[in-house]
C-alpha beads as a LAMMPS data file, in Angstrom:
LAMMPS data file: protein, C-alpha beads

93 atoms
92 bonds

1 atom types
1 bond types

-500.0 500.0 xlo xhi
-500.0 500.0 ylo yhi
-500.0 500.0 zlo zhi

Masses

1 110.0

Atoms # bond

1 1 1 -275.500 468.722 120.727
2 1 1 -275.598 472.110 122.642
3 1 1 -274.727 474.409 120.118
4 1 1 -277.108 474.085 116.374
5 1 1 -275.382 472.156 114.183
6 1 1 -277.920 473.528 111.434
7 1 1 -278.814 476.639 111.063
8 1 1 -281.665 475.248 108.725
9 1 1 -283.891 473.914 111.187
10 1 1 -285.860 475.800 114.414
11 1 1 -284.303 474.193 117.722
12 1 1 -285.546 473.890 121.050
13 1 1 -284.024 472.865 124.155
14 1 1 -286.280 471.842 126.666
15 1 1 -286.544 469.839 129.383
16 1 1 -289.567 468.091 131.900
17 1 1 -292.158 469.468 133.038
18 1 1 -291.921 472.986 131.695
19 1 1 -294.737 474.489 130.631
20 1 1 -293.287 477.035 128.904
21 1 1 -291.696 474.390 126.604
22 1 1 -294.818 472.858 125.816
23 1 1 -296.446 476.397 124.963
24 1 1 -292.850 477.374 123.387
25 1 1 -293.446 474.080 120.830
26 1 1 -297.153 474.217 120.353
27 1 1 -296.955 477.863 119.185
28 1 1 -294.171 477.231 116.928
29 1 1 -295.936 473.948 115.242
30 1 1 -299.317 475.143 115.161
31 1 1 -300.135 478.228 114.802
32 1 1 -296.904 478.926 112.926
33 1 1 -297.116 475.470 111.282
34 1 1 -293.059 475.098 111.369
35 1 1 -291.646 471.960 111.761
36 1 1 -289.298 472.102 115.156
37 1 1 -286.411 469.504 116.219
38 1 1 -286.880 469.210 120.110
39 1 1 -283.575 468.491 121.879
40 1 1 -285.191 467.249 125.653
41 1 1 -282.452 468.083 128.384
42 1 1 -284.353 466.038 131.185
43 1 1 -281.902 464.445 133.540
44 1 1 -279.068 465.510 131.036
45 1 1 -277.066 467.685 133.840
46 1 1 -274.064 468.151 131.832
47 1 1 -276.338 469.313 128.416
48 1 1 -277.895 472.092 130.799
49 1 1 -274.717 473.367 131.614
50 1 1 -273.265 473.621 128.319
51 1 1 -276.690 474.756 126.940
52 1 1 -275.896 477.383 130.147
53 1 1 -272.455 478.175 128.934
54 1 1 -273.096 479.260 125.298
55 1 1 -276.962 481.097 125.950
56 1 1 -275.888 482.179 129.465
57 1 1 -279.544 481.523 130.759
58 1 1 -280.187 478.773 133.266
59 1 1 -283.937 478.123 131.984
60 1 1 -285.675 476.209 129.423
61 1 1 -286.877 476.281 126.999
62 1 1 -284.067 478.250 124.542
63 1 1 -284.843 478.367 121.181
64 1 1 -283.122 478.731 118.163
65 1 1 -284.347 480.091 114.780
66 1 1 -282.245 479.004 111.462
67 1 1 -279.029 479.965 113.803
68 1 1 -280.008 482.898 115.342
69 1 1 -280.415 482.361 119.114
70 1 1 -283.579 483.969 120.468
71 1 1 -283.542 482.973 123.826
72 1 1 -287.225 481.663 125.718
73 1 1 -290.561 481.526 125.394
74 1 1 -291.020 485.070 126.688
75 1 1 -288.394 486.771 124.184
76 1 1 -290.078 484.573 121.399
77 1 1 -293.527 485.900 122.040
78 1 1 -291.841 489.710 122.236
79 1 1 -290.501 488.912 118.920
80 1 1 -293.575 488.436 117.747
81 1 1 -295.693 491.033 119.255
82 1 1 -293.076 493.596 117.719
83 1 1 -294.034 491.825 114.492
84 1 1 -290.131 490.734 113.549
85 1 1 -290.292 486.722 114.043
86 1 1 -292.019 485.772 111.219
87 1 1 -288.693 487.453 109.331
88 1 1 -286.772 485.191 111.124
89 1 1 -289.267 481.981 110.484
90 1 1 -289.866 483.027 106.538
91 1 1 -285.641 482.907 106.619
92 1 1 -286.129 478.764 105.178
93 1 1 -288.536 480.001 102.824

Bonds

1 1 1 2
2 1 2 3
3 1 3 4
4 1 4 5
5 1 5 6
6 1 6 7
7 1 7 8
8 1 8 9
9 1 9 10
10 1 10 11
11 1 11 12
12 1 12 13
13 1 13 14
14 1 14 15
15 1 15 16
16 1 16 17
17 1 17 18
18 1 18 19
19 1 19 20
20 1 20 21
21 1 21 22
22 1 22 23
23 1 23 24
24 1 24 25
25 1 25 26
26 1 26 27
27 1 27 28
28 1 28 29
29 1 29 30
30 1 30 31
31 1 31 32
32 1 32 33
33 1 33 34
34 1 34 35
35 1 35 36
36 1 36 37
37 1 37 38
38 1 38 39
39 1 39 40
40 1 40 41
41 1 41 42
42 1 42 43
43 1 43 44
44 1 44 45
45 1 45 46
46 1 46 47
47 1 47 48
48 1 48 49
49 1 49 50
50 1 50 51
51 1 51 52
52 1 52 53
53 1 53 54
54 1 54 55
55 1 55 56
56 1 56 57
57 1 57 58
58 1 58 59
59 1 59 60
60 1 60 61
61 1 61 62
62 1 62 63
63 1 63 64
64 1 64 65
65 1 65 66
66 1 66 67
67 1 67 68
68 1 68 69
69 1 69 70
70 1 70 71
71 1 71 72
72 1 72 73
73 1 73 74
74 1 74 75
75 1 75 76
76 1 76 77
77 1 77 78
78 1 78 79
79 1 79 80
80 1 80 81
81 1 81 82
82 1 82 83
83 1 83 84
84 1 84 85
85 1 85 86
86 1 86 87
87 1 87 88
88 1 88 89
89 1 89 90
90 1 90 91
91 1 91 92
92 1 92 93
């Protein structure tokens, strides 16, 4: 699966070792306490290149929030300094 299938859950692609990943899924689990479905692209060539095709970003991890596409760790964080991704986390509410 490269492209959410739900747009009810929070989706991250990663892959190993990315730190940003880890930091990506530890800020969304607890200190946002959401519950996050971790696809892991490691060694999965042909994943990262359809993952590549539909974001059009080469890096890990991309994130997805209830179907909207976000992008990384650094875009999520932006998002939240700008005070707008809790409205897209408080969308399952």
């Amino acid at each position: 699966m490269i492209i959410p299938e739900n747009p009810n859950e929070i989706i991250i692609y990663k892959s190993n070792p990315c730190g940003y990943c880890s930091a990506a899924i530890r800020f969304l689990q607890e200190y946002k306490e959401k519950e996050v479905k971790i696809i892991d692209l490691t060694g999965n060539m042909e994943g990262r290149r359809k993952l590549m095709q539909v974001t059009g970003s080469r890096t890990v991890p991309q994130i997805y929030i209830f179907g909207v596409y976000v992008g990384g760790y650094d875009e999520m964080i932006q998002l939240e300094n700008q005070g707008k991704l809790n409205e897209l986390l408080e969308q399952d509410s």
